[in-house]
C-alpha positions in Angstrom: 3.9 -15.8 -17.6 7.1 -14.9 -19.4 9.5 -12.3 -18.3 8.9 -9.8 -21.9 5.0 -9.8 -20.6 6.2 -8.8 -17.2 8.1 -6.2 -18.1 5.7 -4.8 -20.3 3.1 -4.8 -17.9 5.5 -2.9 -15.5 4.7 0.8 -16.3 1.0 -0.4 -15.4 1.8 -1.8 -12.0 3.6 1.1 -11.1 1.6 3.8 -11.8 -1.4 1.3 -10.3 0.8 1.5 -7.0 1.7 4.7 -7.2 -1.9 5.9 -7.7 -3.7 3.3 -5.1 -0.3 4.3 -2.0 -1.3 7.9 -3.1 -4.8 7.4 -2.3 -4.3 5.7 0.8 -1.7 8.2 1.9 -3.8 11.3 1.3 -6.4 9.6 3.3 -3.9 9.2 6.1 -2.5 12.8 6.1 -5.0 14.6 4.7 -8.9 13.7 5.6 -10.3 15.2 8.1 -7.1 16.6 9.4 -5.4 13.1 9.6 -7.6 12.5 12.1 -8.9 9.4 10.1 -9.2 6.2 12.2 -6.6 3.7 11.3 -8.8 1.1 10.4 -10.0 3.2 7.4 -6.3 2.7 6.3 -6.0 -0.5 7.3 -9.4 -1.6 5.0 -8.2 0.5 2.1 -4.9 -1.2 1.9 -6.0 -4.4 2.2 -8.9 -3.9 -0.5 -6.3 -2.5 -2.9 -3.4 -4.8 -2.6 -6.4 -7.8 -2.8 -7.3 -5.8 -5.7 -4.0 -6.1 -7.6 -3.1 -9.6 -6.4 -6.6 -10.8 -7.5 -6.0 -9.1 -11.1 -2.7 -9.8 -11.8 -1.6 -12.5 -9.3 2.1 -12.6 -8.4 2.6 -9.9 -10.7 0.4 -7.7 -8.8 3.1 -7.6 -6.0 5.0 -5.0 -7.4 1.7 -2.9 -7.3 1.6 -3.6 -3.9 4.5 -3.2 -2.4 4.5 0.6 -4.1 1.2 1.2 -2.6 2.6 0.1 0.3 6.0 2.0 0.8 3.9 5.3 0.1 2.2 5.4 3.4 5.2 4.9 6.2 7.2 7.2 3.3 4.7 9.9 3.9 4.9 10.0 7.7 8.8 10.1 6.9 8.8 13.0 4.7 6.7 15.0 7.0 9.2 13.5 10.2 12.4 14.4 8.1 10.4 18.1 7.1 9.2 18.8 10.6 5.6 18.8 9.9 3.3 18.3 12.1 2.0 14.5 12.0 -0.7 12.5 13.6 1.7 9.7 14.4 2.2 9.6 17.7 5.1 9.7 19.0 6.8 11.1 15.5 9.6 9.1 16.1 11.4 7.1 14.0 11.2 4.1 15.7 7.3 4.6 14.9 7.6 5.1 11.2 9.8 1.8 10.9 6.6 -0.2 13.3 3.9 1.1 10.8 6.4 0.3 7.7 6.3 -3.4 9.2 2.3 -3.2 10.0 1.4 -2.1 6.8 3.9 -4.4 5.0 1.9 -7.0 6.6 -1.2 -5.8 5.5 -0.1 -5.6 2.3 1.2 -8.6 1.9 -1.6 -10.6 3.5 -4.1 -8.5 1.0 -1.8 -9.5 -2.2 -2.0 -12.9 -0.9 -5.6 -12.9 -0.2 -6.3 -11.5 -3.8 -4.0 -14.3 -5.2 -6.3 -16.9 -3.3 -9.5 -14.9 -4.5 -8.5 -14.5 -8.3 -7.0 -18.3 -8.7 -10.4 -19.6 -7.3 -12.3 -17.5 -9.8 -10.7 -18.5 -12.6 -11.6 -22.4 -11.5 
């Protein structure tokens, strides 16, 4: 890996992450009135961010980590606008816990994806 194929392959990875966080997002805040149960977001993290780390290894963190900054964004932007929100309490203190749950999530899924993708290659 060389840092001209990385940057190249950036526009992908972004728009992968953006597309993938959007998804998981609109899940969140949208489906069934936000009412979704959080494991549903948990599993559809996790299966994306394995998904990117399994195709694109390391690389596949940038991915990630946009995936993952669009779901504790959205509760913000709806916190900040004074939209109703199925976060409970709508505090900030809460955004910043599910920013660090989901970071976790997302990295453990990268990593797991890593794992998964090295071991195929074998």
């Amino acid at each position: 890996m060389n840092l001209t194929f990385m940057k190249s392959n950036s526009p992908l990875l972004l728009v992968a992450g953006i597309v993938a966080g959007a998804v998981v997002a609109a899940v969140d805040n949208l489906a069934f009135d936000g009412e979704v149960s959080p494991i549903v977001i948990v599993a559809m993290l996790f299966v994306a961010t394995a998904t990117f780390g399994s195709i694109w290894s390391w690389r596949g963190g940038l991915a990630s980590g946009v995936a993952w900054v669009c779901v504790p964004l959205a509760h913000l932007m709806k916190h900040v606008l004074g939209m109703p929100d199925t976060l409970q309490p709508n505090t900030y203190t809460s955004i910043l816990l599910l920013a660090g749950f989901t970071f976790a999530i997302s990295t453990i899924g990268t990593g797991c994806g890593i794992v998964l993708g090295a071991n195929s290659k074998m």
